[in-house]
N, C-alpha and C positions, 0 to 999 in steps of 0.2 A: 170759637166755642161751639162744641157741637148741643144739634137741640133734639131732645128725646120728648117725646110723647107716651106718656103715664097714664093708661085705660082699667078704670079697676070701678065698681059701683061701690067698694069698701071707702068709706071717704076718709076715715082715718087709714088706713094701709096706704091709700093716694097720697094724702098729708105727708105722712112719714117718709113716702118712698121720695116724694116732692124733696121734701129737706137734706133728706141723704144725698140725691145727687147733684142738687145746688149745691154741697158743702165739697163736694166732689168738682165743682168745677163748669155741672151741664146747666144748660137752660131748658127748662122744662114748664110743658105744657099740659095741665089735666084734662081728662076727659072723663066720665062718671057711668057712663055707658056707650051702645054700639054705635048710636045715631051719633051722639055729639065726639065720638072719635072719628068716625066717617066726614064730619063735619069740619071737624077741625085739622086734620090730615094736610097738609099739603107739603111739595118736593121738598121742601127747606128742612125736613125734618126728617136726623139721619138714622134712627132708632127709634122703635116703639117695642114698649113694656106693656103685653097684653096681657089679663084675664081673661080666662076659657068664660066660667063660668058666670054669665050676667043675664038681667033681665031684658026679656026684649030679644033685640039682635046680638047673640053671643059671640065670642072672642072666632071662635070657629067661621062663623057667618060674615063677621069683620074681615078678618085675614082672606079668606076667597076675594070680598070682593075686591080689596087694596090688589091682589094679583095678579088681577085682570088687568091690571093700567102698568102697576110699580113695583121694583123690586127690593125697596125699601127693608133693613133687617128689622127684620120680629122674633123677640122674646118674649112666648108663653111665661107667663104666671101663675100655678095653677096649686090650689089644696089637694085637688086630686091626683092620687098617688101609685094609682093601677098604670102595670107597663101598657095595658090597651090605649087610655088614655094620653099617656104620653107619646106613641106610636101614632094615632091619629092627626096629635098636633102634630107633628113634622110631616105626616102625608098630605097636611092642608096647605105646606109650604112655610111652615115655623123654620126659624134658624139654629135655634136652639129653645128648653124650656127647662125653669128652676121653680123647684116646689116651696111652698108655702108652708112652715114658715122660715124662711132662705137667712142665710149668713152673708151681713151685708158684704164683707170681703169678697165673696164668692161672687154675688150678682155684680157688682163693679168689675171683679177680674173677668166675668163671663163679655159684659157689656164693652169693656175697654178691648179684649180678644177680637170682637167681630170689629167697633168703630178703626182700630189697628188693621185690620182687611181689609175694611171700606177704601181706607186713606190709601193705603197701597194702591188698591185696584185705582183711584182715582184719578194716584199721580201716574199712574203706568198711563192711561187714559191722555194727560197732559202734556207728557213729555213727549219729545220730539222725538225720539230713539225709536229704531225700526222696529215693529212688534212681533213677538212671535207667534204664527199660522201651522198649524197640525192639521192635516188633510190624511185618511184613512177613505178609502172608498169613497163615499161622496159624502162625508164627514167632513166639514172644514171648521176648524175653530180657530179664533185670533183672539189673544189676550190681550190688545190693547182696548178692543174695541169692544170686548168680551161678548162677542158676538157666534154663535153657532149656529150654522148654515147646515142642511141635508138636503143636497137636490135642491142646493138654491132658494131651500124654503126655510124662513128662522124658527128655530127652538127656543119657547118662552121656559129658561130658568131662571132656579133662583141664586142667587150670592152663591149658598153654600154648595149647590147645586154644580154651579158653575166651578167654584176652587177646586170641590174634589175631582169635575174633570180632569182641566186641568196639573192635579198632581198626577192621575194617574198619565194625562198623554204623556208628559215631562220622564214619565218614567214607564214609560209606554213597552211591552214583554218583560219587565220587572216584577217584580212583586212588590209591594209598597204595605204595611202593616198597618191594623186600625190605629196601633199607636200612633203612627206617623202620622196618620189623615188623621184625625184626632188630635193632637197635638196640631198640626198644622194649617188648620181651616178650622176648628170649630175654640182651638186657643186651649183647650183642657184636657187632662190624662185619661186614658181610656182605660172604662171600668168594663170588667168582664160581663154587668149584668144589665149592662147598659143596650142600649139600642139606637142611640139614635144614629151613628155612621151606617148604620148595615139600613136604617130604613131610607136615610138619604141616596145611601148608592142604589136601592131598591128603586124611589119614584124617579133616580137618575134614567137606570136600566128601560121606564115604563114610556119614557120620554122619544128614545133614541129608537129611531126606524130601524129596522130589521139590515142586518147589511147583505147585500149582493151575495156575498161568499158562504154568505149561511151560517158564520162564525158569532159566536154572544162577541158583545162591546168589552164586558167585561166578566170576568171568569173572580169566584169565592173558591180561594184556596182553604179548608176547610185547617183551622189553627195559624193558620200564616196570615192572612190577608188577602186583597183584592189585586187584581192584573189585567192592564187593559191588553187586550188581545191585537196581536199585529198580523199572527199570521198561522197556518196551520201547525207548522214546529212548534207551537207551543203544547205541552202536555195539557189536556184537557181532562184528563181522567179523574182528575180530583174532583170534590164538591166543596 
């Protein structure tokens, strides 16, 4: 049974949200603000449903500090409905975020999407089968261990941070479309007025050291998609 963590100061929205995913199957934990989400937080707990906005220490100030330790997924909760605000959450390491007030089908289809990537990534992590290692300059990543090295030194991402790597190493002087990365790391269809793959692959880009060759990581095909760069041969001339 996986156990989710419900941070909302609305104590009926926490109520409701409480019942729907018990009835769903989760075990879930409330929390009413940022202290006693902080508080109550520990590894056993494979989702958390935050609220931006609360008194005190807010969803924003929450999510930094959980980062620093865990890579635990987080889903923003938020009535606020500006693209700035929802760009912000995913630049603080949100996984994803549904506004307020959310179609329970959707938050369950969002929420089962990522705990379905967790499971993957965990069984890849368990099993015994040789893992796959992408090395680019002094780039190393390994998907079992999902671990990313530069110069021997580790890159702290996030989940989704890490999948979209990943898709693109896998498909590494490809083109790979947000549909695809979209559909395939974040679990939902990609809306044209959406944002949040293009900021994800942004705080990716902000992460990743400069390489040796002077070449970007990854290169924005301007209507087509994203392309992890292998090598000069690739046409650059696009934005």
């Amino acid at each position: 049974m996986n156990k989710l963590l419900v941070v909302d100061d609305d104590q009926e929205i926490a109520s409701m949200l409480c019942e729907l995913l018990e009835l769903e199957g989760f075990e879930v934990i409330i929390a009413n603000n940022g202290t006693q989400a902080l508080a109550k937080f520990d590894e056993s707990i494979d989702l958390i449903l935050l609220d931006i906005m609360m008194p005190g220490i807010n969803g924003l100030s929450v999510l930094t500090e959980l980062r620093n330790k865990y890579t635990v997924p987080v889903i923003f909760l938020t009535a606020k409905d500006s693209e700035f605000d929802k760009v912000i959450g995913l630049e603080h390491g949100a996984d994803d975020y549904i506004l307020k007030p959310f179609n329970d089908k959707e938050l369950i289809a969002r929420i089962n999407a990522i705990l379905r990537r967790k499971r993957w990534d965990d069984q890849a992590n368990k099993s015994g089968e040789k893992s796959a290692q992408y090395s680019f300059d002094k780039l190393v990543v390994n998907s079992k261990q999902q671990s990313v090295l530069f110069d021997d030194k580790y890159i702290e991402l996030t989940g989704t941070e890490f999948q979209i790597l990943l898709q693109l190493l896998e498909n590494a002087g490809k083109i790979i479309s947000r549909d695809d990365l979209s559909e395939n790391v974040l679990g939902k269809e990609f809306l044209p007025l959406a944002r949040s793959i293009d900021v994800h692959v942004s705080n990716l880009r902000k992460k990743l050291p400069p390489r040796s060759d002077g070449l970007p990581w990854i290169k924005t095909l301007r209507s087509k998609g994203y392309l992890f760069v292998v090598d000069q041969d690739i046409d650059l001339s696009q934005n």
